[in-house]
DSSP file (Angstrom, degrees, kcal/mol; ACC not computed):
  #  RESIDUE AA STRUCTURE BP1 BP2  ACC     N-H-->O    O-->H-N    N-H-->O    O-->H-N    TCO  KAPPA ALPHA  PHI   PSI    X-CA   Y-CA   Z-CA
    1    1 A X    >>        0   0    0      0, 0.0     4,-4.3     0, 0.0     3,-2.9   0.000 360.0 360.0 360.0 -37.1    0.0    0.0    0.0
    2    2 A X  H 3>  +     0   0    0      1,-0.2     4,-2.1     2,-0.1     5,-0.3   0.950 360.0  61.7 -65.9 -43.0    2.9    2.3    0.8
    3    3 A X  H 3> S+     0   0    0      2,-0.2     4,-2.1     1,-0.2    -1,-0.2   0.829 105.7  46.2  -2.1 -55.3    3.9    1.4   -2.9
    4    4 A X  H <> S+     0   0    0     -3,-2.9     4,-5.9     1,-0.2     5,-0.2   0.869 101.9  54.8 -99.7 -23.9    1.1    2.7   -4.0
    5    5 A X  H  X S+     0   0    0     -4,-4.3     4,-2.9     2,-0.2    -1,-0.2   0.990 113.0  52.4 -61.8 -45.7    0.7    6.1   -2.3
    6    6 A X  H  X S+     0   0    0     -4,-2.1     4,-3.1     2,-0.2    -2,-0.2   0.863 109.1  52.3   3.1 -80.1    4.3    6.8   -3.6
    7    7 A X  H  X S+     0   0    0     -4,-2.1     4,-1.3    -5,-0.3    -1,-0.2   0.951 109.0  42.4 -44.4 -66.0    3.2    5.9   -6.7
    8    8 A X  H  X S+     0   0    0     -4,-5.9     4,-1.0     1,-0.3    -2,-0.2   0.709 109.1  58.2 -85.4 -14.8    0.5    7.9   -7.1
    9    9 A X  H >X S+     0   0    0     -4,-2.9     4,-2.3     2,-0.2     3,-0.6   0.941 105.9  48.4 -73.2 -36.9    2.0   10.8   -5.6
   10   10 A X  H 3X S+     0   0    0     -4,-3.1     4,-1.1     1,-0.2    -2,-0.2   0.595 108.4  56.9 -60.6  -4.0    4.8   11.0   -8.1
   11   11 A X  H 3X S+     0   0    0     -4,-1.3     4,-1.3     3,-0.2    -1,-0.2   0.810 103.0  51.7-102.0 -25.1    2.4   10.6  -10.8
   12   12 A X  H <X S+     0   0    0     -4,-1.0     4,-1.8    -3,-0.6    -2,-0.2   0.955 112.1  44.8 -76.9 -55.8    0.3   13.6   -9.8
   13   13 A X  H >< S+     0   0    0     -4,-2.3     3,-2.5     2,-0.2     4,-0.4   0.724 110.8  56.0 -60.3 -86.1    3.6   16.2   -9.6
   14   14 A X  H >< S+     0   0    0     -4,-1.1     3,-2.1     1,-0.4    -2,-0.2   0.286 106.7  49.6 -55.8 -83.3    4.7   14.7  -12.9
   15   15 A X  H >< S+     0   0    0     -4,-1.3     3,-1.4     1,-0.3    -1,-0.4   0.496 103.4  57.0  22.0 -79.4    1.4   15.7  -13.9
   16   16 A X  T << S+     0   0    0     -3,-2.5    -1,-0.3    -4,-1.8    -2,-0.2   0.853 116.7  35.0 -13.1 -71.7    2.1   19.0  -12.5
   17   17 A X  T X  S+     0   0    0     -3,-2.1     3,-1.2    -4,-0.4    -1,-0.3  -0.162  72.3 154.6 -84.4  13.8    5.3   19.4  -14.8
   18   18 A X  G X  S-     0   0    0     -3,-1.4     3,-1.4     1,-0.3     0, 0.0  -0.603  83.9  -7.9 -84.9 134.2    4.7   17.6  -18.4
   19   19 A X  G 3  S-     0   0    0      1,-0.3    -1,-0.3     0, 0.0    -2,-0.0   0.653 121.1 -71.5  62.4  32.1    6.8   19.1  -21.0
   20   20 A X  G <  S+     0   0    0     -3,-1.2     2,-0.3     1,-0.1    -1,-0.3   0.938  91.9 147.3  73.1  26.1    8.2   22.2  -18.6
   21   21 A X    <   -     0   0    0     -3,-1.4     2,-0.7     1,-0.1    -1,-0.1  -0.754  53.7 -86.8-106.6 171.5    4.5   23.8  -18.8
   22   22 A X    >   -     0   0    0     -2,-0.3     3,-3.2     1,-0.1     2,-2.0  -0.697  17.9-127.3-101.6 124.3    3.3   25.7  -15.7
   23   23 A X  T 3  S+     0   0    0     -2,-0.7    -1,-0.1     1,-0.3    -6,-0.1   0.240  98.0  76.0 -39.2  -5.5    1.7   24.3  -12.9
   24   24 A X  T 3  S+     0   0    0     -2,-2.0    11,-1.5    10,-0.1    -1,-0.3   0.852  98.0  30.3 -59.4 -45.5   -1.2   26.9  -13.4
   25   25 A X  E <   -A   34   0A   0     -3,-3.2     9,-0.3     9,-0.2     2,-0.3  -0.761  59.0-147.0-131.3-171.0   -2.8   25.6  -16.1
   26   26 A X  E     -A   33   0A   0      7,-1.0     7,-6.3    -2,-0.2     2,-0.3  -0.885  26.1-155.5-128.5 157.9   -3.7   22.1  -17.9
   27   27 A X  E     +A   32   0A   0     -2,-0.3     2,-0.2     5,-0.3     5,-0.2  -0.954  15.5 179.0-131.6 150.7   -3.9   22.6  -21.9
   28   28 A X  E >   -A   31   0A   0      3,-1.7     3,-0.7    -2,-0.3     2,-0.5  -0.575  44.2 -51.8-125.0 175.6   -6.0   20.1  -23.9
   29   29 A X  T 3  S-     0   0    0      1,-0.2    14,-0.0    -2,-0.2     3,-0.0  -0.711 126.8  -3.9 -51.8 101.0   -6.7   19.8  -27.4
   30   30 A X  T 3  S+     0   0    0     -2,-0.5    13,-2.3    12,-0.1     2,-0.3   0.534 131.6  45.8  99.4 -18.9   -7.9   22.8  -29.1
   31   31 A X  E <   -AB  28  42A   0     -3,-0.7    -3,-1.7    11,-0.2     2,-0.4  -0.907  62.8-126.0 172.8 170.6   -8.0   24.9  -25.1
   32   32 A X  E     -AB  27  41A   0      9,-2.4     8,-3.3    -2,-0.3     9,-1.5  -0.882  13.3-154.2-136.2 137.7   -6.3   25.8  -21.7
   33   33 A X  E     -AB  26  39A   0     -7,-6.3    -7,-1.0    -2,-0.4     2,-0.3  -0.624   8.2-152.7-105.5 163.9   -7.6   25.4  -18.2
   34   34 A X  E >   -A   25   0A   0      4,-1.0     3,-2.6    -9,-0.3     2,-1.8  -0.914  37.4 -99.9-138.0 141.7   -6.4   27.5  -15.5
   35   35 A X  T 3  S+     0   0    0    -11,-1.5   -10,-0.1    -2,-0.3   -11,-0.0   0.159 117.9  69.7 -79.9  52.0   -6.4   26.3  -11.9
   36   36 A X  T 3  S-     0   0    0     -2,-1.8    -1,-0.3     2,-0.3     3,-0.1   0.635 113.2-116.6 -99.0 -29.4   -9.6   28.3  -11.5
   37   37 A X  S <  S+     0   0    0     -3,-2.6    -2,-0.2     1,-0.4     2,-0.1   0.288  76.8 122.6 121.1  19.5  -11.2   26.3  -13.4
   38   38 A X        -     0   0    0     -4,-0.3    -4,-1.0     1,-0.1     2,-0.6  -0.668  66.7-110.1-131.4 143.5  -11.9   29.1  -16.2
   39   39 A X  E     -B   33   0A   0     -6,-0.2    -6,-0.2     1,-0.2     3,-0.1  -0.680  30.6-177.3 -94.8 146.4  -10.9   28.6  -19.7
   40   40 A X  E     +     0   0A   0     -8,-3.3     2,-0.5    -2,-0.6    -1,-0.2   0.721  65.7  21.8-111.7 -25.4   -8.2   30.9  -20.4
   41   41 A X  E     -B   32   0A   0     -9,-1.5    -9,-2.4     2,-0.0     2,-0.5  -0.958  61.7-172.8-151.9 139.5   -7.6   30.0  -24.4
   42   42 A X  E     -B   31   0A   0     -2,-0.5     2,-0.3   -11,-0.2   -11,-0.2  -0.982   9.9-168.3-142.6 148.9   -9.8   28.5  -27.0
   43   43 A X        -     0   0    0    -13,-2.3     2,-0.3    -2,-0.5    -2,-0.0  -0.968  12.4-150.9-121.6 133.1   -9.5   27.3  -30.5
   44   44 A X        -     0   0    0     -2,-0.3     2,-0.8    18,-0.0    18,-0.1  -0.786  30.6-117.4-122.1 156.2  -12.4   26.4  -32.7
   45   45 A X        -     0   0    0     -2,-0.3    18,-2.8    16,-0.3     2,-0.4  -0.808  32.5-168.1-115.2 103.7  -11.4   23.8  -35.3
   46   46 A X  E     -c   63   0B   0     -2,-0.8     2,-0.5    16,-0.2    18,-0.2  -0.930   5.6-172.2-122.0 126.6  -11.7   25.2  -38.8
   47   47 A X  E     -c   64   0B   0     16,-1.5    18,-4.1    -2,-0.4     2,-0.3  -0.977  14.3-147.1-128.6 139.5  -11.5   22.8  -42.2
   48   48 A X  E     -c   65   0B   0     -2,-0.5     2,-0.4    16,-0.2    18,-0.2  -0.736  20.5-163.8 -96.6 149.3  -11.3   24.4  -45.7
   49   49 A X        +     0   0    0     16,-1.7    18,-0.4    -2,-0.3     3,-0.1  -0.883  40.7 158.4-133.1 152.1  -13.1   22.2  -48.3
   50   50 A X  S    S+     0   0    0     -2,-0.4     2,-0.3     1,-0.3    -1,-0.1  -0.064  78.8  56.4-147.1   8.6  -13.0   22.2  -52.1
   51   51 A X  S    S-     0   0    0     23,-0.1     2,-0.7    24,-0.0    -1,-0.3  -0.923  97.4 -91.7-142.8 155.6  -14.4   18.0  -52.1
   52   52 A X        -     0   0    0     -2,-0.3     2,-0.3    22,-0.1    24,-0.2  -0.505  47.5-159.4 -78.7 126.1  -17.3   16.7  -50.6
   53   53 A X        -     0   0    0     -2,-0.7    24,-1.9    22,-0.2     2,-0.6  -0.740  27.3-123.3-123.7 170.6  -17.0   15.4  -47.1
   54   54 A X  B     -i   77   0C   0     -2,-0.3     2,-0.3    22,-0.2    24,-0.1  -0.897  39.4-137.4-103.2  99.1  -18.6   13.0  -44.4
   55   55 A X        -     0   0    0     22,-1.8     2,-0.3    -2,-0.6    24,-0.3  -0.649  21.6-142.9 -77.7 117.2  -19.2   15.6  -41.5
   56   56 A X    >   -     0   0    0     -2,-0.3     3,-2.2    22,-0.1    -1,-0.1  -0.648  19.1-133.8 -21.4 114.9  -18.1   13.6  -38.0
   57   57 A X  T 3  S+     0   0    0     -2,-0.3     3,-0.3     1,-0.3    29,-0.0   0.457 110.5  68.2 -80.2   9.5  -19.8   14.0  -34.6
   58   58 A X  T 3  S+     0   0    0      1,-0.2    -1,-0.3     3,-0.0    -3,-0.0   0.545  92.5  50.4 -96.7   3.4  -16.2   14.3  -33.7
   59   59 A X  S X  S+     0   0    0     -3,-2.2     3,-2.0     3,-0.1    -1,-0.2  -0.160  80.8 147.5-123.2  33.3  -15.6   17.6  -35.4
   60   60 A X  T 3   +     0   0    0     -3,-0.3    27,-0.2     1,-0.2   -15,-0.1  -0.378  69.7  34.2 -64.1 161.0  -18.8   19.2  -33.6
   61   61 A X  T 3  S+     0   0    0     25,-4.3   -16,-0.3     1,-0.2     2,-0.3   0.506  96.6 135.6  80.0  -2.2  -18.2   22.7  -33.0
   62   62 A X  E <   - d   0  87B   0     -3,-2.0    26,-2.4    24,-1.1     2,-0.7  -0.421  46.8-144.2 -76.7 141.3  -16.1   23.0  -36.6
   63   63 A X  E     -cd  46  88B   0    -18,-2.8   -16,-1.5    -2,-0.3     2,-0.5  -0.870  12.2-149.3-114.4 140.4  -16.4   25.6  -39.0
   64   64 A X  E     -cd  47  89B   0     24,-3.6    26,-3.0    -2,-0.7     2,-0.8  -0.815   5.3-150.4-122.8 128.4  -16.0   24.4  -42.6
   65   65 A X  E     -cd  48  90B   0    -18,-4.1   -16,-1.7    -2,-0.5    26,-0.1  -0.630  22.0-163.4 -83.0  68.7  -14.6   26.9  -45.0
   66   66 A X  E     + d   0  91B   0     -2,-0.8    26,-0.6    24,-0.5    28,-0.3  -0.304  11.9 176.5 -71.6 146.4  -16.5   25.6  -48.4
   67   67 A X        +     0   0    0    -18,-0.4     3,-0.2    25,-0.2    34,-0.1  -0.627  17.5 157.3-140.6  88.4  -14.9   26.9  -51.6
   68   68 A X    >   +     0   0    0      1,-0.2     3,-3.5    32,-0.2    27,-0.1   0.023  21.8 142.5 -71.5  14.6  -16.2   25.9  -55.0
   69   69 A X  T 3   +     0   0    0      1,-0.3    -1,-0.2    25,-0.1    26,-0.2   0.805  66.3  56.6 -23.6 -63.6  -15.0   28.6  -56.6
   70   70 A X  T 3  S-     0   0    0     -3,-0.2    -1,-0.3     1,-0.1     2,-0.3   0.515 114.8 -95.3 -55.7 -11.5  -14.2   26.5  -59.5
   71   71 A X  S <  S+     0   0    0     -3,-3.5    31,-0.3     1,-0.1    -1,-0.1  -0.907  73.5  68.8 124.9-164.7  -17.8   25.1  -60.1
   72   72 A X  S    S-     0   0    0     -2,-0.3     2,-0.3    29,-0.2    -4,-0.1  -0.028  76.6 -47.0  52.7-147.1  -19.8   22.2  -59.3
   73   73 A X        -     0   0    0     28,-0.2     2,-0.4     2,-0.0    30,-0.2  -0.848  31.1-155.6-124.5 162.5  -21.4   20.9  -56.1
   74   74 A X        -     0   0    0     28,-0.5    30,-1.5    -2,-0.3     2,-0.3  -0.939  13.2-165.8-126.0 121.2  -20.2   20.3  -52.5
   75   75 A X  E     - j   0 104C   0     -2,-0.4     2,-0.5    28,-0.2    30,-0.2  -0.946   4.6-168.8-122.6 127.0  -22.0   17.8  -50.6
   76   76 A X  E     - j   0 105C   0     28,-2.3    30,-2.9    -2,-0.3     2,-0.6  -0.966  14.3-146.5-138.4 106.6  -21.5   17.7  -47.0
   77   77 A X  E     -ij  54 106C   0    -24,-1.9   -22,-1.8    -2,-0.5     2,-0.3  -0.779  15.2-138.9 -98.5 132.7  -23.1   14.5  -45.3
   78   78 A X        -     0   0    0     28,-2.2     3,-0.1    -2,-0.6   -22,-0.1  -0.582   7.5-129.4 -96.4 132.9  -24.4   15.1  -41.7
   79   79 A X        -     0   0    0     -2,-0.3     2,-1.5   -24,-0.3    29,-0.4  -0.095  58.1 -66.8 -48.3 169.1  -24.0   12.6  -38.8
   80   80 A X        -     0   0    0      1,-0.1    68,-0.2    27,-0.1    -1,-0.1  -0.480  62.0-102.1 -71.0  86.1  -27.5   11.8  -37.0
   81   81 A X        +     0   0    0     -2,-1.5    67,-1.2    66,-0.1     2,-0.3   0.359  56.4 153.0   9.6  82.6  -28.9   14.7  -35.3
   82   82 A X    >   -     0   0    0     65,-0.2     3,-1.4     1,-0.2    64,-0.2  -0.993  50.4 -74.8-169.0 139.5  -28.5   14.7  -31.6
   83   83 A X  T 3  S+     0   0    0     -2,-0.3     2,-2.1     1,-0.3    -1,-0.2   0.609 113.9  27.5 -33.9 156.7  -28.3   17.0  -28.8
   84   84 A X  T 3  S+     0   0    0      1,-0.2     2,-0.3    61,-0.1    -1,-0.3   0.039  88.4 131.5  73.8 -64.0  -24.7   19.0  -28.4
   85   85 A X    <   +     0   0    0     -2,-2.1    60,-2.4    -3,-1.4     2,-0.3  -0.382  27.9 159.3 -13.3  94.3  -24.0   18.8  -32.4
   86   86 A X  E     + E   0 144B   0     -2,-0.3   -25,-4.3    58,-0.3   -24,-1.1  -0.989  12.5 162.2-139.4 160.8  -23.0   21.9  -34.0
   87   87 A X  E     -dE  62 143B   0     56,-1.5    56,-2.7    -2,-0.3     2,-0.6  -0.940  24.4-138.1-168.7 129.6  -21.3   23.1  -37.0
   88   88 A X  E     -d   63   0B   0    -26,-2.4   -24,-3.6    -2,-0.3     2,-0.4  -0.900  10.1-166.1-122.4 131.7  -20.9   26.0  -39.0
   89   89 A X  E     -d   64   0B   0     -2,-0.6    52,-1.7    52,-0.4     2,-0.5  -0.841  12.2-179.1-106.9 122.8  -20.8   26.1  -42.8
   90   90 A X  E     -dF  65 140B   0    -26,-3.0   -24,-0.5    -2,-0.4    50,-0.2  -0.941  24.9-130.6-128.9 116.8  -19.4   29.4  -44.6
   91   91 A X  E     +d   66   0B   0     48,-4.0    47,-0.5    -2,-0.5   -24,-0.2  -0.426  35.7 159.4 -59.8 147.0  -19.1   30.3  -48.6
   92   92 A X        +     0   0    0    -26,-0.6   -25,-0.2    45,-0.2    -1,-0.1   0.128  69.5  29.6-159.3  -8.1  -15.7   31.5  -49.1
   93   93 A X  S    S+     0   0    0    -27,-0.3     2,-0.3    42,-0.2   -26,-0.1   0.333  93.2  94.3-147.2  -7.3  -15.3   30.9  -53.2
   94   94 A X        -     0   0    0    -28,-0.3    43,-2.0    42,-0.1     2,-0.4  -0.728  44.0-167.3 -95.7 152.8  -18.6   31.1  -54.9
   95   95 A X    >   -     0   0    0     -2,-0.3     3,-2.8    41,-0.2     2,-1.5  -0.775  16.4-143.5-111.9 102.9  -20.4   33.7  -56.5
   96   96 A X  T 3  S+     0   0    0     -2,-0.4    40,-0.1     1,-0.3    38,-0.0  -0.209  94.7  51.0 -49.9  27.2  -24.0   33.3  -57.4
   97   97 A X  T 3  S+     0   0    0     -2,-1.5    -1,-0.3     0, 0.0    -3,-0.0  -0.109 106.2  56.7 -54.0  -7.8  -24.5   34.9  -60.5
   98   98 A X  S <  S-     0   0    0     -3,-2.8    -2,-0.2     2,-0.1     3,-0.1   0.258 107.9-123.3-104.5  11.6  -21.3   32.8  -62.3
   99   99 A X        +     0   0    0     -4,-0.3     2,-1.1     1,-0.2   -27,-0.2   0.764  50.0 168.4  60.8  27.6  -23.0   29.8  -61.4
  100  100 A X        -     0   0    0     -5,-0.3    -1,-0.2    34,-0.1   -32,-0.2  -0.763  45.0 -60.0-102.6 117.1  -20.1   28.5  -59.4
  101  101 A X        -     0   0    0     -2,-1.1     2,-0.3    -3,-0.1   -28,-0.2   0.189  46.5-114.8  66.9-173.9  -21.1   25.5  -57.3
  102  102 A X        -     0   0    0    -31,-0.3   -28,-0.5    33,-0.1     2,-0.3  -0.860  10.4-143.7-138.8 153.5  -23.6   24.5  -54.4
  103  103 A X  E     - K   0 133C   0     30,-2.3    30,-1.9    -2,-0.3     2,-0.3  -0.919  18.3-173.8-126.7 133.6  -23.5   23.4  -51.1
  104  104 A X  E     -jK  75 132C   0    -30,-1.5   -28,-2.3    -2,-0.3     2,-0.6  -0.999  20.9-142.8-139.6 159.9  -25.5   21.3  -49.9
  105  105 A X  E     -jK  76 131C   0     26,-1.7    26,-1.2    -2,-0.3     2,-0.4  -0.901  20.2-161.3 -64.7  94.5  -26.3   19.7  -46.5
  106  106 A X  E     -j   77   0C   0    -30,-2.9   -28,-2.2    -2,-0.6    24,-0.2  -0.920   9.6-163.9 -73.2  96.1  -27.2   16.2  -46.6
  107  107 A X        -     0   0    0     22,-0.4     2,-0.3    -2,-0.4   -27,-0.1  -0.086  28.1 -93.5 -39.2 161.7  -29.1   14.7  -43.6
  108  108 A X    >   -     0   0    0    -29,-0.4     3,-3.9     1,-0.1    20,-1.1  -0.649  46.9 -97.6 -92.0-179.5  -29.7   11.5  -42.6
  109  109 A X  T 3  S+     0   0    0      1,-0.3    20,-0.2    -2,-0.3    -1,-0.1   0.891 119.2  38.5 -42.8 -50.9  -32.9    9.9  -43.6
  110  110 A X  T 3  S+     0   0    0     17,-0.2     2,-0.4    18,-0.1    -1,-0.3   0.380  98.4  97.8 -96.1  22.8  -35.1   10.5  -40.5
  111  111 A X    <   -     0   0    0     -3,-3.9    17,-2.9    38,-0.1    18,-0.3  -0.884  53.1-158.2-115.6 164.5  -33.8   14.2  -39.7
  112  112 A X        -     0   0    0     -2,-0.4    38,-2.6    36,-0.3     2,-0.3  -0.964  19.1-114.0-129.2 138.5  -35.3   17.3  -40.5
  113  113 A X  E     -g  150   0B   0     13,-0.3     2,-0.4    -2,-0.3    12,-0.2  -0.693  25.8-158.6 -70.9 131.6  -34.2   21.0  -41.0
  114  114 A X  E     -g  151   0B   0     36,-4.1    38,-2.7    -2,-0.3     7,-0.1  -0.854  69.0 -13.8-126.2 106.3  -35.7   23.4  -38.4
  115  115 A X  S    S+     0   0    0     -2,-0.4    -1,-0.2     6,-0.2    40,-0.1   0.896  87.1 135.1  75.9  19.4  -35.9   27.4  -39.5
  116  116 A X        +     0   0    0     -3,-0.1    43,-0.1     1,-0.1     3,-0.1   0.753  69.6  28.4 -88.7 -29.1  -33.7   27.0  -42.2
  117  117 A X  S    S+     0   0    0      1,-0.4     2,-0.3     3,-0.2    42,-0.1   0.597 135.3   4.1-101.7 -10.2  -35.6   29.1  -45.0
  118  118 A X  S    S-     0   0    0      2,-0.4    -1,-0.4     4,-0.2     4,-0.0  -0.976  89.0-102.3-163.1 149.9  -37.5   31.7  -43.1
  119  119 A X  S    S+     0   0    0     -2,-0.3     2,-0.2    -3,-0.1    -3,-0.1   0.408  87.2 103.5 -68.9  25.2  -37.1   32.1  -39.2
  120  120 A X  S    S-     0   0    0      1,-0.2    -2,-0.4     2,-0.1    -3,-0.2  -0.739  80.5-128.0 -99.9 162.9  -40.5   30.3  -38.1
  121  121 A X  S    S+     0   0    0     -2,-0.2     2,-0.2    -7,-0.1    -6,-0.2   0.432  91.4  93.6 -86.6  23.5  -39.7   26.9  -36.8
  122  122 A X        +     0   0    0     -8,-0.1     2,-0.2    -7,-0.0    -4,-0.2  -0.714  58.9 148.8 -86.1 145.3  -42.7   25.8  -39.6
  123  123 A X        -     0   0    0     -2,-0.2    -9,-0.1     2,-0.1    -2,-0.0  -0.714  62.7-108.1-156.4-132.9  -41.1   24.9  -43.2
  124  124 A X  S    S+     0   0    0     -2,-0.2     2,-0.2   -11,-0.2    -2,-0.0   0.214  70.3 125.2-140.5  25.0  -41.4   23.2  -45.6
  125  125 A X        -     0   0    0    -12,-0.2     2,-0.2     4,-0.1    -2,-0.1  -0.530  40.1-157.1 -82.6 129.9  -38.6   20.8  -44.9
  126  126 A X    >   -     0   0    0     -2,-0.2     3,-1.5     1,-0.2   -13,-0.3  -0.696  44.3 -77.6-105.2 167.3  -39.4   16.6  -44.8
  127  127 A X  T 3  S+     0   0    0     -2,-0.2    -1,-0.2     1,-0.2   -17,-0.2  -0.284 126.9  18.0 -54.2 157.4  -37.3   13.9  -43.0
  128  128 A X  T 3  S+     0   0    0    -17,-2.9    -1,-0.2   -20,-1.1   -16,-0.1   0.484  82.1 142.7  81.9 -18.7  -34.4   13.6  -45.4
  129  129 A X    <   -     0   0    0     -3,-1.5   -22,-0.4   -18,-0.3    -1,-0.2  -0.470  52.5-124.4 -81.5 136.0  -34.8   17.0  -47.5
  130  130 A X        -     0   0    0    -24,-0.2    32,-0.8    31,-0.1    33,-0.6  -0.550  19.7-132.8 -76.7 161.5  -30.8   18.4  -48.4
  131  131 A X  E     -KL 105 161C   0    -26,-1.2   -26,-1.7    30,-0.3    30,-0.2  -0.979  32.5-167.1-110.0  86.0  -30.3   22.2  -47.1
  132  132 A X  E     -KL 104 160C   0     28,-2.1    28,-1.9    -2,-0.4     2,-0.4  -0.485  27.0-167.3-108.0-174.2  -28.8   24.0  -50.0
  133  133 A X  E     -KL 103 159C   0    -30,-1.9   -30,-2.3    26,-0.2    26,-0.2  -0.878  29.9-130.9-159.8 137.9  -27.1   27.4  -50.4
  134  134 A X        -     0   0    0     24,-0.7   -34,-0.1    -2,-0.4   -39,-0.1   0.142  60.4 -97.4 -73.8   0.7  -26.5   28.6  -54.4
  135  135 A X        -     0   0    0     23,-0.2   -42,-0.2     1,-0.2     4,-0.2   0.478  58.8-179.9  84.5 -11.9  -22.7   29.3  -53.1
  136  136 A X    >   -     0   0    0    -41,-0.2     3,-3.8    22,-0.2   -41,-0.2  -0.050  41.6-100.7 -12.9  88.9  -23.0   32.9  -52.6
  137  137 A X  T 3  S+     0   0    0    -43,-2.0   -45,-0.2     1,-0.2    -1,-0.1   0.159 109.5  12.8 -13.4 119.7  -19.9   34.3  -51.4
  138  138 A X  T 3  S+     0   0    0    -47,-0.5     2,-0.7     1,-0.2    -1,-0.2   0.597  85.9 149.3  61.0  10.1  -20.4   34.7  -47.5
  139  139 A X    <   +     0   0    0     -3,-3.8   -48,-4.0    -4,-0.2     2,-0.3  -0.729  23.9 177.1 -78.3 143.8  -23.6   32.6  -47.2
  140  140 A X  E     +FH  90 156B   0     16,-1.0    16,-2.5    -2,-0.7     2,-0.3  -0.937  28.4 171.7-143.0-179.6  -23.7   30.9  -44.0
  141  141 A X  E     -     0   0B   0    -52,-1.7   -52,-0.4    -2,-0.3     2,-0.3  -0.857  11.4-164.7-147.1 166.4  -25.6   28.8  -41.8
  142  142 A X  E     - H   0 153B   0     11,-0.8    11,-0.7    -2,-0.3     2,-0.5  -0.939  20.0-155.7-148.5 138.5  -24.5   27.1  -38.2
  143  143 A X  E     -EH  87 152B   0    -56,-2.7   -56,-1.5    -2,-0.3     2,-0.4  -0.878  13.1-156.6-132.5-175.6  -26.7   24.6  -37.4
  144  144 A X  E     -EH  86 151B   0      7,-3.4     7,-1.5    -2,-0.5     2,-0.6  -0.906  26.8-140.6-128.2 143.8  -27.4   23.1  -33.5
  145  145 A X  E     + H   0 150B   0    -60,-2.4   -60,-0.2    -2,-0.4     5,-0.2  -0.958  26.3 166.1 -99.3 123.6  -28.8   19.4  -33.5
  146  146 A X  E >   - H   0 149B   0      3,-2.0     3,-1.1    -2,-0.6     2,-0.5  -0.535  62.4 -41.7 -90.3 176.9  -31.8   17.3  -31.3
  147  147 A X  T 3  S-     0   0    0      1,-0.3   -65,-0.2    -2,-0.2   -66,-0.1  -0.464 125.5 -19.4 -63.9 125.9  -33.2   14.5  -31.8
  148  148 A X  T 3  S+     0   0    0    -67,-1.2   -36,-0.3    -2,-0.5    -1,-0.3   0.702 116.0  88.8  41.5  54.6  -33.9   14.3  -35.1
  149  149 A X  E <   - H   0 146B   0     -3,-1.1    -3,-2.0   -38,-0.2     2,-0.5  -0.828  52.2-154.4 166.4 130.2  -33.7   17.8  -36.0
  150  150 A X  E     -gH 113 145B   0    -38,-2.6   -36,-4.1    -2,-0.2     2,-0.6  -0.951  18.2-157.3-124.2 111.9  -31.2   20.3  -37.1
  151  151 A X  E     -gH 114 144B   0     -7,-1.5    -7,-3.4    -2,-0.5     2,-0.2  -0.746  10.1-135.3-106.6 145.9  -32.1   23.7  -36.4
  152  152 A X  E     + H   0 143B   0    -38,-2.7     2,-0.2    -2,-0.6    -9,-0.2  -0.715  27.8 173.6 -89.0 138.8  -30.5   26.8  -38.4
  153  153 A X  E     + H   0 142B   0    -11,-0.7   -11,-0.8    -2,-0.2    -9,-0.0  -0.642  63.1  18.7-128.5-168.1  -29.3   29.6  -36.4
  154  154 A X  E    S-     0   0B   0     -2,-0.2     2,-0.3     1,-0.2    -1,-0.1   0.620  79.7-177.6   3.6  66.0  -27.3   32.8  -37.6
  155  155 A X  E     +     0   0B   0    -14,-0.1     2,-0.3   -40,-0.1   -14,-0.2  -0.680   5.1 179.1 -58.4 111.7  -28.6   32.2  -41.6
  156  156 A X  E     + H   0 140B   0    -16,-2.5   -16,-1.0    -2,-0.3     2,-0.4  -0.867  48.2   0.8-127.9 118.9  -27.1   34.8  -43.6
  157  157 A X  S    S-     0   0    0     -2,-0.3     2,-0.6   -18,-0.2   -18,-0.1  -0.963  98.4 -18.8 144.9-156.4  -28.0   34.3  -47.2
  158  158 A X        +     0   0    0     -2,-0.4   -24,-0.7   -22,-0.1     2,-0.3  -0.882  53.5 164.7-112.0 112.2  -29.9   32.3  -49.4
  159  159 A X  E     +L  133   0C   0     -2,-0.6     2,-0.3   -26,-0.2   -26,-0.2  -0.896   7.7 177.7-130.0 176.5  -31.0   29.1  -48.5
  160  160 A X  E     -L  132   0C   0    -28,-1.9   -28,-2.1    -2,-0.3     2,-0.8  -0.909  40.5-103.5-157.6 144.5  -33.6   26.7  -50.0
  161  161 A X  E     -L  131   0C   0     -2,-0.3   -30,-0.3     1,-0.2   -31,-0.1  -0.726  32.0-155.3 -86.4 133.4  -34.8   23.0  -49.2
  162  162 A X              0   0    0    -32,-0.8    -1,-0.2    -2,-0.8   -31,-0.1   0.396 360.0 360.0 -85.9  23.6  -33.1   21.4  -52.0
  163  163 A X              0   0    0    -33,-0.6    -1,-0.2   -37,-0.0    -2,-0.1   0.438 360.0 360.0 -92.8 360.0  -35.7   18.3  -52.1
């Protein structure tokens, strides 16, 4: 037993000390704790896109820099709606009048968009219907998830149920 108190004390100062940093604060991925408990730095987890990607309940809280500038579509498929889930999508390369690209929000089957074309939570949205934006330079959307529902908040632009 004496072993283990030993033990476990050295493992709490080493603690203390990893990598020379100072015993004030603990840093994590991405933000820094202070022994106050208060976060003292945060970093929000930004990916720039030009391909379509498979959106990750591990990358809640991301903001995804879409650019189609060159044309086409960008399809961004959403994990299953549920509580905690957010993400914010921002145009950064299109312009709507040269016809460059799309983005669209893909759901899964049984979720629905909430407030996404006009701010009432009424729409016209079914389980399943994509959430698209024409690529407008600086449209953006963040959305929040529940069960089975993805509600739009700070919408600046045009967007449209693309079903």
């Amino acid at each position: 037993m004496k072993k283990f108190k030993i033990l476990s004390l050295a493992l709490l100062l080493s603690l203390a000390f990893v990598s020379g940093a100072s015993a004030n604060k603990f840093s994590v991925d991405g933000f820094t704790i202070n022994t106050s408990g208060l976060i003292s730095e945060f970093k929000t987890y930004t990916e720039s896109d030009t391909t379509n990607d498979t959106v990750t309940a591990a990358k809640t809280g991301a903001t995804f820099l879409v650019d189609a500038s060159a044309g086409g579509t960008l399809t961004y498929t959403l994990p299953t709606a549920a509580a905690g889930l957010t993400y914010k999508f921002v145009s950064i390369g299109g312009h709507q009048t040269s016809g460059q690209g799309t983005i669209i929000l893909s759901p899964q089957s049984t979720d629905t968009f909430v407030g996404c074309v006009t701010s009432s939570v009424t729409s016209t949205f079914t389980a399943g219907d994509d959430l698209d934006s024409p690529q407008a330079t600086g449209d953006t959307v963040t959305i929040v998830g529940a069960s089975t529902k993805w509600y739009c908040v700070d919408r600046i632009g045009t967007w449209v149920d693309g079903n």
